[in-house]
N, C-alpha and C positions, 0 to 999 in steps of 0.2 A: 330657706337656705341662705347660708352668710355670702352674698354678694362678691365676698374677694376668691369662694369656688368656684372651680371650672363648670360650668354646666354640659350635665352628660347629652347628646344626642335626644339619646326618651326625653328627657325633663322640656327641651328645646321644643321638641314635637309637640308634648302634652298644653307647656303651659303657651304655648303660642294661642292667640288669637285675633283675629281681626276688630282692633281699639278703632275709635272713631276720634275723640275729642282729646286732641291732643295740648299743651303748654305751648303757647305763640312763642313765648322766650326763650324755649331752652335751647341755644346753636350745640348741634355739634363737631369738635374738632376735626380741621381737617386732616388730622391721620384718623382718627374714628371712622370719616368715610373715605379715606385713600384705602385701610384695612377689606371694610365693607363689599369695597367695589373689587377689589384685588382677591376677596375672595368668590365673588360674585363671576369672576375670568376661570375660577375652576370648575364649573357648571358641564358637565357635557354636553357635547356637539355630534350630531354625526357625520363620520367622515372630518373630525375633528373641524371644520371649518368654523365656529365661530362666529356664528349670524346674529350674534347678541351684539345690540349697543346699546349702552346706557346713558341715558339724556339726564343728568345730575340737572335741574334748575334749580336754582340759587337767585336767582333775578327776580323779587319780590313785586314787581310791575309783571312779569312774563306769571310768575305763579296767580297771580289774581286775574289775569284773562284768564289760563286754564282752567282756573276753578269756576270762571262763569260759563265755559264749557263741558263741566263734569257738575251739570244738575244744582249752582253754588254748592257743591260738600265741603265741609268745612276744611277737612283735616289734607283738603290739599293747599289750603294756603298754613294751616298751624300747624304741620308736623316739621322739626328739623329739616327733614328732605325729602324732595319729590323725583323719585326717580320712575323715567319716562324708561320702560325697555321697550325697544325698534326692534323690529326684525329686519336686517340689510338681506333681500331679497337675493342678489346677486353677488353677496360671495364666496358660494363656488367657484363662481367663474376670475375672481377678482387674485391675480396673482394662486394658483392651489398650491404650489408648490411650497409655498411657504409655509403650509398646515401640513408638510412633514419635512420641513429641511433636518430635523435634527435623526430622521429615521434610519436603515440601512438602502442600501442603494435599490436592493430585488423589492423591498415595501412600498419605497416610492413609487418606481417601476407600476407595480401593481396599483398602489390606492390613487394616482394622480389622474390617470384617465379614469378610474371608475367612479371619479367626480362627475367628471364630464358626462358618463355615459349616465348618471341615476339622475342628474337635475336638467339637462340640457335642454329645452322647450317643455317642458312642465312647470307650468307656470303656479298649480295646485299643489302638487309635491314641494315646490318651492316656500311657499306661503306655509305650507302644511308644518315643513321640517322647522320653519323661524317663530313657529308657534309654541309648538314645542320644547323647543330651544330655550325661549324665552321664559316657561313655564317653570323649568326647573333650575333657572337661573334666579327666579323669584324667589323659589322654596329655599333656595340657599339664601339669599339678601334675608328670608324673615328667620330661618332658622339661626344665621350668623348674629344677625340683631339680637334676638330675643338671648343668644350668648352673653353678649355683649351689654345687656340689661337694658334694650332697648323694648319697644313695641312697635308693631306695624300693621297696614291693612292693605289689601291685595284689589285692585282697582279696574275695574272695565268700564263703569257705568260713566262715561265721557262720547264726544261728537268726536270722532278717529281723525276725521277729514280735519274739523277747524284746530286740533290741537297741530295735526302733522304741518297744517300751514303755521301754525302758532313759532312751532320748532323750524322751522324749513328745512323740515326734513328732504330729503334726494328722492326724486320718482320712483325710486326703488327702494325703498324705505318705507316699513309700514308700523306704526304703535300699534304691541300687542296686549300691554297694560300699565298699568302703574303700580308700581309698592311705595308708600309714604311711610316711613320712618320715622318713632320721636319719641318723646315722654308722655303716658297718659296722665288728661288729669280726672280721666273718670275708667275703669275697667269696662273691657266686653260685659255684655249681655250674659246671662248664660248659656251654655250651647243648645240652641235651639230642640235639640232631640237629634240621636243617631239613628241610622235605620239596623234591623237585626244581623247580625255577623254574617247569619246564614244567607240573608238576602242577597249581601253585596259581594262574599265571596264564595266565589264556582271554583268547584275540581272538577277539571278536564273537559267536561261538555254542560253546555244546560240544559 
């Protein structure tokens, strides 16, 4: 495909994969990941609250302690960026109002307490929704990338605890993964083997 085409959604989907060994040199501009991230804030939320945050490190001393807490993998210190997404535990509670100032008045009304009443002392729920959250805040960063003619890899296998101290992160702040973004200089693997269509998807009951 000629690089100056838009890439369709499918094509995003399809050719996406999870790169390991990425170019130490290649920076990307910072509108490249202003765009990134900025489309990264249209991810859904529910209860639009927005329990995404994204830890961009750029701090080439802070990237190489993380990386000797995610197993030394390489591609967290040699991809262009290492984005840390947090899940901010608490905000629901944090201002709600502001996750509908633009709404009508009977919306608000409605959706502002029914924050309060779905997270309030559930602390599971809480964690459960920022996982989530975070999840397909991801899908969008490798989707938008791989637009963008980028590659990425989707990241959990790190220590949660010494990175959150790494970041100082807030007690209420927890890392739910990593996306590292950048230029391959070797392709994915092939895909390992799918499982049959029929396996994975169920109409109506099992």
């Amino acid at each position: 495909m000629n690089e100056t085409q838009v890439m369709s959604v499918t094509q995003a989907i399809v050719k996406r994969r999870s790169v390991k060994i990425y170019d130490p040199q290649h920076k990307m501009t910072e509108e490249e990941t202003a765009k990134l991230m900025s489309l990264a804030m249209l991810s859904p939320t529910a209860f639009n609250i927005q329990n995404w945050r994204f830890v961009v490190v750029t701090d080439a001393a802070v990237r190489k302690q993380i990386r000797a807490a995610s197993w030394d993998q390489p591609q967290v210190t040699d991809a262009s960026l290492l984005i840390v997404l947090t899940a901010d535990l608490k905000s629901w509670a944090n201002q709600p109002e502001r996750y509908w100032s633009n709404a009508s008045k009977p919306v608000q009304d409605y959706l502002i307490p029914a924050i309060k009443q779905y997270y309030d002392g559930k602390e599971q729920v809480q964690r459960d929704e920022g996982m989530r959250s975070c999840g397909m805040a991801a899908m969008t960063i490798m989707l938008a990338a791989k637009e963008m003619g980028y590659d990425t890899c989707p990241m959990d296998g790190f220590d949660f605890d010494a990175v959150a101290k790494l970041l100082n992160l807030p007690a209420d702040h927890t890392p739910a993964m990593f996306v590292v973004v950048g230029k391959a200089l070797q392709p994915a693997n092939p895909r390992g083997g799918q499982l049959d269509f029929n396996e994975v998807v169920i109409y109506n009951k099992f």
